[in-house]
C-alpha positions as CSV (number, residue, x, y, z in Angstrom):
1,X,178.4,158.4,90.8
2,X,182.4,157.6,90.7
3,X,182.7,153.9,89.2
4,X,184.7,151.3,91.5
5,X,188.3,152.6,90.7
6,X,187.6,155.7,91.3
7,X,185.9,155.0,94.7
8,X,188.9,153.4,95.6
9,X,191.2,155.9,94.9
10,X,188.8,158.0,96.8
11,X,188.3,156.1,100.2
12,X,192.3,155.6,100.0
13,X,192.5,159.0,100.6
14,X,189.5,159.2,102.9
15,X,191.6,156.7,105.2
16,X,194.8,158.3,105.4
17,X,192.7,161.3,106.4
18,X,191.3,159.6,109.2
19,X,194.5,157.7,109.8
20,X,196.2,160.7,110.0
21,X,194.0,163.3,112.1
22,X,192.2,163.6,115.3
23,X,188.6,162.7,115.3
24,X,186.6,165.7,116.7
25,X,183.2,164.4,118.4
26,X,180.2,165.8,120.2
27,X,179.5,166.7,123.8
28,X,178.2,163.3,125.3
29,X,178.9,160.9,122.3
30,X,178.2,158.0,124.2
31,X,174.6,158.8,124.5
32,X,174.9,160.0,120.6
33,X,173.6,157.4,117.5
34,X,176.1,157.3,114.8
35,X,175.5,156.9,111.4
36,X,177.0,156.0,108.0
37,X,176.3,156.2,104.3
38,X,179.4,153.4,102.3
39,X,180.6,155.4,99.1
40,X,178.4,153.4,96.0
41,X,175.8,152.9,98.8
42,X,172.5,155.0,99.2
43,X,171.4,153.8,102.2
44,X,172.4,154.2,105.5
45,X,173.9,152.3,108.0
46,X,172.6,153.4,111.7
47,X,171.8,152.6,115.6
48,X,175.5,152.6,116.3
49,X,177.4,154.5,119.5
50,X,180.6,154.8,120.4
51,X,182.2,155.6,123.8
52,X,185.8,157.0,122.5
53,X,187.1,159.5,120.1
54,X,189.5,156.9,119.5
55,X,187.2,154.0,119.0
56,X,185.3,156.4,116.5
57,X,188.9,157.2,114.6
58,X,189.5,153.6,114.1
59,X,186.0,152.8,112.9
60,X,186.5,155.4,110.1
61,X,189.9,154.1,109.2
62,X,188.7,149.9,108.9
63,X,185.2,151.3,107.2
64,X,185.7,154.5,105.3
65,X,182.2,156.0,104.8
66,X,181.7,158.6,102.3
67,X,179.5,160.6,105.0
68,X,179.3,160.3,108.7
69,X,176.6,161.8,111.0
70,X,175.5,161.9,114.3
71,X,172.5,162.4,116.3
72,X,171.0,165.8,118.0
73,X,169.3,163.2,120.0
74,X,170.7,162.4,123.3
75,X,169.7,158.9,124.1
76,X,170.1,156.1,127.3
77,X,170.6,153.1,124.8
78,X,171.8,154.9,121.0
79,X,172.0,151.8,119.8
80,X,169.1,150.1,120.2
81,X,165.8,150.3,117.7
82,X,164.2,154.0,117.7
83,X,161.4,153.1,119.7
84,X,163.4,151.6,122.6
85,X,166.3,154.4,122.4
86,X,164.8,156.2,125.4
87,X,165.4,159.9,124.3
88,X,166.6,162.2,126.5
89,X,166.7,165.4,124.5
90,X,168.3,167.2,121.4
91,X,170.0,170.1,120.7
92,X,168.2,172.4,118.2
93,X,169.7,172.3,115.2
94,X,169.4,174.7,112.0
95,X,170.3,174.0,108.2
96,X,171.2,176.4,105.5
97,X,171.7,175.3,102.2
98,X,172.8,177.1,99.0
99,X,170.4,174.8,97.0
100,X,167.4,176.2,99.1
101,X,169.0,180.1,98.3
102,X,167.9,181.8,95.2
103,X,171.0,182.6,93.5
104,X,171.7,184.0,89.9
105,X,175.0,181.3,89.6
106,X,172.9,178.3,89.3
107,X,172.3,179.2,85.8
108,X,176.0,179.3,85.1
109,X,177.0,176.1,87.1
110,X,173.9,174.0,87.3
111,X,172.4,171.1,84.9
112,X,169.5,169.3,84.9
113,X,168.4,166.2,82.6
114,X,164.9,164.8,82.1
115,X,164.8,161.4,82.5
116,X,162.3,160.8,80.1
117,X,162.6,163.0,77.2
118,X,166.0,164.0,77.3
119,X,165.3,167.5,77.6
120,X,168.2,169.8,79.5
121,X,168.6,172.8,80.7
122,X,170.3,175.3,82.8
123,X,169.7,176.6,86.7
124,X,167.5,175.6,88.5
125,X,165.7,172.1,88.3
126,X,162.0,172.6,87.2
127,X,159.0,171.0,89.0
128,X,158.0,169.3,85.6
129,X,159.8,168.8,81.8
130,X,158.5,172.2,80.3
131,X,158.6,169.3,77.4
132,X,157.1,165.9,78.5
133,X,155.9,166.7,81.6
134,X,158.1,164.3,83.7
135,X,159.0,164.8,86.8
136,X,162.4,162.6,87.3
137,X,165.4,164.3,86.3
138,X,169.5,164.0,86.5
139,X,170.7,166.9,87.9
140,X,174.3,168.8,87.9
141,X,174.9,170.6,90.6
142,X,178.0,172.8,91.7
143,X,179.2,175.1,94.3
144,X,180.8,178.8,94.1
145,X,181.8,181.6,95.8
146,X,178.5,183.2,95.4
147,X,176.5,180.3,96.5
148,X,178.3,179.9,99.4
149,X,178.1,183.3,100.3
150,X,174.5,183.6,100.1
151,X,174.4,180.3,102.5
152,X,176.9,182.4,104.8
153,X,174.5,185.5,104.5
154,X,171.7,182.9,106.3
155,X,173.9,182.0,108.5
156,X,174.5,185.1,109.6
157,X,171.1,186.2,110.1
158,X,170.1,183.5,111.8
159,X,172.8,183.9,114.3
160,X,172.0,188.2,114.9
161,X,168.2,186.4,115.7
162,X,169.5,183.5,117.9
163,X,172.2,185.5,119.7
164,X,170.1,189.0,119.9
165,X,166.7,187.8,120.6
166,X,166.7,184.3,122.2
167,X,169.8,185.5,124.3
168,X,172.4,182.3,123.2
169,X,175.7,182.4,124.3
170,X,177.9,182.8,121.4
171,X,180.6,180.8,123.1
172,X,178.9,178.2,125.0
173,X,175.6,177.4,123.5
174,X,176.2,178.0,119.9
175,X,178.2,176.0,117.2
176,X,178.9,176.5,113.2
177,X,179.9,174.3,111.2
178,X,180.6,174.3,107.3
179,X,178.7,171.5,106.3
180,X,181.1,170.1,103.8
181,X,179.1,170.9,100.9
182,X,176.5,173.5,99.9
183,X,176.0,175.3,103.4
184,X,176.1,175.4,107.3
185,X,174.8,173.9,110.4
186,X,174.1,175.6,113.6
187,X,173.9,173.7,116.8
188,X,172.3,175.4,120.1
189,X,173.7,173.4,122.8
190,X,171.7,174.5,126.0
191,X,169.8,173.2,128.8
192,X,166.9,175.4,127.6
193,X,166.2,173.7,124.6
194,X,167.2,170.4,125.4
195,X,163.7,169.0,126.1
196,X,161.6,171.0,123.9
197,X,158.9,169.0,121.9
198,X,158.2,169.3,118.2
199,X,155.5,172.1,118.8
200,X,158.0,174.4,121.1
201,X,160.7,174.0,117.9
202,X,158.1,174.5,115.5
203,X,157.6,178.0,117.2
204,X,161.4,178.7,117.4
205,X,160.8,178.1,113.6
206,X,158.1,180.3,113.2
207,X,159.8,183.1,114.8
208,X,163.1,183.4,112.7
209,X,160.7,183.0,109.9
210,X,158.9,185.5,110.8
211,X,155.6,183.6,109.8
212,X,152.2,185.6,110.6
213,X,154.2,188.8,111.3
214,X,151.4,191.7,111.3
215,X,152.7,195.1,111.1
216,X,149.6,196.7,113.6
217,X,151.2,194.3,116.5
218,X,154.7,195.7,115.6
219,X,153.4,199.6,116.0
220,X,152.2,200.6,112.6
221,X,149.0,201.8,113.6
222,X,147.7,205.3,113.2
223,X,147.0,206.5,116.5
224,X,150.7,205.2,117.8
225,X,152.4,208.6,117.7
226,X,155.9,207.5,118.4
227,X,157.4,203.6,118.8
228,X,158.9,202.5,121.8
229,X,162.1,201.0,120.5
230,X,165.6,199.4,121.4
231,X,163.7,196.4,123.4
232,X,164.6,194.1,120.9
233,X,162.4,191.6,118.8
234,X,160.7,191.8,115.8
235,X,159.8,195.4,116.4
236,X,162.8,196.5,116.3
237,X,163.6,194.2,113.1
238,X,160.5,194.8,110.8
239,X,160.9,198.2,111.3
240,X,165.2,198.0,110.2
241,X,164.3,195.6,107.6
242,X,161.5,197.7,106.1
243,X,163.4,200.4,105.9
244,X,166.2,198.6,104.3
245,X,163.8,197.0,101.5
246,X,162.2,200.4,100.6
247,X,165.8,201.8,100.4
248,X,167.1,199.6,97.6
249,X,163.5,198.7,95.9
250,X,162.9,199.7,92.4
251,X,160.0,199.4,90.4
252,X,160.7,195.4,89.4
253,X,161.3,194.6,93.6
254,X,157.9,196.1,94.0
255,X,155.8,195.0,91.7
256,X,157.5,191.2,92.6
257,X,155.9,192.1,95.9
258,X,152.7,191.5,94.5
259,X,151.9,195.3,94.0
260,X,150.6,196.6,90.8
261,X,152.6,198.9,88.3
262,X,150.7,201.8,89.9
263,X,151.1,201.8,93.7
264,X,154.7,200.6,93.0
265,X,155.2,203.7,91.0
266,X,153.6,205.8,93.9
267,X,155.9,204.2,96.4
268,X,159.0,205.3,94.8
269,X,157.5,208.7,94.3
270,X,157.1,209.0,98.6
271,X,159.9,207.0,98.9
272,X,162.0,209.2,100.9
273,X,158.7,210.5,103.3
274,X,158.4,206.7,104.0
275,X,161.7,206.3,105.2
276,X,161.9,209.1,107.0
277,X,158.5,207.8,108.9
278,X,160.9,204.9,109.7
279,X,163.8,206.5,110.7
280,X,162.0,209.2,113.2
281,X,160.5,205.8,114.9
282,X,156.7,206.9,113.6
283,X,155.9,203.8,111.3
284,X,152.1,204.4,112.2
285,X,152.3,207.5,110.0
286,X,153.2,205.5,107.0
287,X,149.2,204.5,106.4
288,X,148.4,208.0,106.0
289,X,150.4,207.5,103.1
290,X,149.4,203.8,101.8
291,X,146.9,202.1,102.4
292,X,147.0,199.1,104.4
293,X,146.8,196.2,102.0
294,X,149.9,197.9,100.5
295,X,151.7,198.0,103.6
296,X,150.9,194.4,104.5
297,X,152.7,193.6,101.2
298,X,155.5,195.8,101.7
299,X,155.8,194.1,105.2
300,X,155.8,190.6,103.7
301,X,158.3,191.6,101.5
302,X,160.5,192.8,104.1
303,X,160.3,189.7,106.3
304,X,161.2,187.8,103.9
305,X,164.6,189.0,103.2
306,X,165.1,189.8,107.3
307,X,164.2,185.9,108.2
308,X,166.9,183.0,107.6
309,X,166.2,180.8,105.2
310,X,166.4,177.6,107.4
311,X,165.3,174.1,106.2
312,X,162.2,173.9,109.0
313,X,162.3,169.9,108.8
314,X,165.4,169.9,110.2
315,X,164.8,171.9,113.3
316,X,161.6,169.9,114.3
317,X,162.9,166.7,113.6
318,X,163.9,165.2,117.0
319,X,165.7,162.6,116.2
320,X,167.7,163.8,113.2
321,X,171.1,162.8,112.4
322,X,173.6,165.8,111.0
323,X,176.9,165.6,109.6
324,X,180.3,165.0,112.4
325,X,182.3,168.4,112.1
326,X,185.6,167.3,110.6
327,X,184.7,164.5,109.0
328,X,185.0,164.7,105.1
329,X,182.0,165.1,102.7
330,X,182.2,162.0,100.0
331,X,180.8,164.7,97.5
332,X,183.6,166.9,97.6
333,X,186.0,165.6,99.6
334,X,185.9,169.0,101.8
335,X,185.9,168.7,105.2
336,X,182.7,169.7,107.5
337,X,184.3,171.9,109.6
338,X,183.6,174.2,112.7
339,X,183.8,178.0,112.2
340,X,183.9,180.1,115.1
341,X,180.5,183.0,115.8
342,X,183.3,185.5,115.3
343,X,185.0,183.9,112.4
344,X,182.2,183.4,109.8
345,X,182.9,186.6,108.5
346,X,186.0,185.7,107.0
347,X,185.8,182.5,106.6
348,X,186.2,180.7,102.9
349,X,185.3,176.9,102.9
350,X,186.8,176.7,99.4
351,X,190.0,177.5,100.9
352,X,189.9,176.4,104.6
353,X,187.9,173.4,104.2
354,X,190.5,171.9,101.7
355,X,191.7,168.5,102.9
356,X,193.8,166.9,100.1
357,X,197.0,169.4,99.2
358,X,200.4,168.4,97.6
359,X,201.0,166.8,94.4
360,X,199.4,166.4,91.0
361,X,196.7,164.1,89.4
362,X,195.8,163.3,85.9
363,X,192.1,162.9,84.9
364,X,189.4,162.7,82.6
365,X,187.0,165.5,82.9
366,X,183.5,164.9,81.3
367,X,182.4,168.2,82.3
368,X,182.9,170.5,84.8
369,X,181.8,174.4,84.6
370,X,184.4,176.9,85.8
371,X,185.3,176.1,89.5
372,X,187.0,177.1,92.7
373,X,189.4,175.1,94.9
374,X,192.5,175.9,97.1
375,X,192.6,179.4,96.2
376,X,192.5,178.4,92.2
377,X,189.9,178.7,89.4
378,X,190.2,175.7,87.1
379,X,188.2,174.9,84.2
380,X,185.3,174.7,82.4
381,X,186.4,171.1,81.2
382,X,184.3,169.2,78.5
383,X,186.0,165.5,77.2
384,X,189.5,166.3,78.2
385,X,192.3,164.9,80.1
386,X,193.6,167.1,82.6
387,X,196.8,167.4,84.8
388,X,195.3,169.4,88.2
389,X,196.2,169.8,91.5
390,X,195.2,166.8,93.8
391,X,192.6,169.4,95.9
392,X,191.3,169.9,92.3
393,X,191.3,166.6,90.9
394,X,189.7,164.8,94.2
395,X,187.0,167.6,94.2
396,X,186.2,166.3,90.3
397,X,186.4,162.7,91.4
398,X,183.8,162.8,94.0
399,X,181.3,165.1,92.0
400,X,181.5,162.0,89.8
401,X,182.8,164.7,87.0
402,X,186.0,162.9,86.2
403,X,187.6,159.2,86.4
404,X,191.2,158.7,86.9
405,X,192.9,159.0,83.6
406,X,195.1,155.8,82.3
């Protein structure tokens, strides 16, 4: 955490932002809580509303929070205790977050600490000390081009699911937003899901998850000569991502699926059959080949890397509060920002998302591994002062790598 002249510096900078730019807010903000974490502050301040973009601009530039959320709720008094709110709905909303994303550049860029031996290490943080045992640790964690484009990857897939198979509008309904940070947040904004319960989100969950997908309700049965498909669903999906998993597997893929050396080594050897079986539309044919524990597995396998990898708490929690698009993260002083369905391909938060530009800082680094800013690769710094660009330098200040140097 940045010590008290640093969090100055920083919420100086965070209130000429605000001073300077339009506020964007959500579709009926007046029935929308507000909420706020202070920078030095772990706890958040909530059950506030506002009526005008303007009054929320203002707010921003007397307070200057290091985070700034908003509700998916939709209530008749937002300001008022939860249980006397008088909810009215919420959009559904999905989060996807590099830290939830196996991804081989956490060992290069991520530390952890244990609190109680002293034990570090590299990647990602383990359940226990490997030494002591403990489970409390400090932990180092970075962003990169390769992190964030597995979270866009997520994104991605999650919108082919929610545009393809629910039927959302990818100009009216749906929203995306770089969160600021690690990831991205979809919003569906429709009448259709507005009033859904827990349970009915909880099955919109279970769907891009694909959880309890069986393979004989999808067509893989023996006496199915020939698949109906084009309809859509997860028909059509398992049977695309199936035959995309068997087409890059190796032996190591396999056997990860919980098959032994064996039948792996049997599956590459009919490899090209079983894709074929795919490809003609006859996936029934395929347990003439393997038996059906091992297609079960195979299936797994291949659901896994078709579904999103969403944080499910999120989408069932009706009451949550998600970041304000372009509003600035106090982490990294990048800005949450709104992507357009079209534009996610292209898109580079590292680059777009870059608030502070124009002159130069001096700092001291403590450490930082080898990052991206602004178009830039800086580092790895260890103990050194540092003259950097100000994007640069106000990214190392709120990781809490740096302090201002002098």
């Amino acid at each position: 955490m940045a010590a008290e002249r640093e969090i100055q510096f920083i919420s100086k900078k965070f209130r000429d932002f605000y001073a300077e730019g339009r506020i964007e807010t959500p579709r009926e903000m007046e029935r929308r809580e507000f909420g706020f974490i202070p920078f030095g502050a772990k706890a958040m301040f909530r059950h506030l509303s506002f009526s005008t973009p303007e009054e929320l601009r203002l707010y921003l530039v007397e307070n200057t929070p290091a985070h700034v959320y908003y509700s998916s709720a939709y209530y008749e008094n937002p300001e008022a205790e939860m249980e006397r709110k008088g909810w009215l709905g919420a959009d559904l909303i999905f989060d996807i977050d590099a830290d939830h994303i196996e991804t081989p550049c956490k060992a290069e860029h991520d530390r952890w600490r244990c609190k109680g031996c002293n034990l570090e290490g590299r990647g990602e943080t383990p359940e226990r000390c490997p030494r002591c045992g403990g489970t409390s640790f400090e932990e180092e964690k970075w962003i990169c081009d390769r992190c964030l484009d597995a979270a866009r990857h997520e994104a991605q897939k999650l919108l082919d699911i929610l545009i393809g198979d629910f039927g959302f509008s990818p100009i009216d309904e749906l929203e995306v937003n770089f969160t600021g940070h690690r990831g991205y947040h979809i919003h569906v904004s429709s009448p259709n899901i507005r009033e859904l319960d827990q349970p009915a989100r909880r099955e919109i969950v279970d769907y891009i998850l694909g959880t309890g997908i069986k393979a004989e309700l999808h067509g893989f049965k023996p006496s199915l000569e020939r698949l109906t498909t084009g309809e859509g669903g997860w028909r059509d999906r398992l049977i695309k991502a199936l035959y995309d998993y068997l087409e890059e597997a190796d032996l190591k893929a396999l056997m990860e699926a919980g098959l032994s050396r064996a039948t792996a080594s049997k599956i590459l050897e009919i490899k090209d059959r079983l894709l074929q079986i795919l490809w003609d539309g006859r996936p029934g044919l395929a347990l003439r080949l393997i038996r059906r524990r091992t297609l079960d597995k195979l299936v797994e396998a291949a659901v896994g890397r078709e579904a999103s990898a969403i944080d499910t708490v999120v989408t069932t929690d009706l009451h949550r509060l998600i970041r304000l698009p372009g509003t600035l993260h106090g982490k990294t002083g990048l800005i949450a920002q709104r992507v357009s369905v079209e534009g996610l391909d292209d898109y580079n938060p590292l680059v777009e998302a870059v608030a502070f530009k124009g002159g130069m800082l001096k700092v001291y680094v403590e450490r930082a591994p080898r990052f991206s800013i602004g178009g830039a690769l800086y580092g790895p710094y260890i103990g050194e002062e540092v003259e950097l660009p100000m994007e640069a330098a106000l990214y190392l200040l709120c990781k809490g790598a740096a302090r201002l140097a002098g």
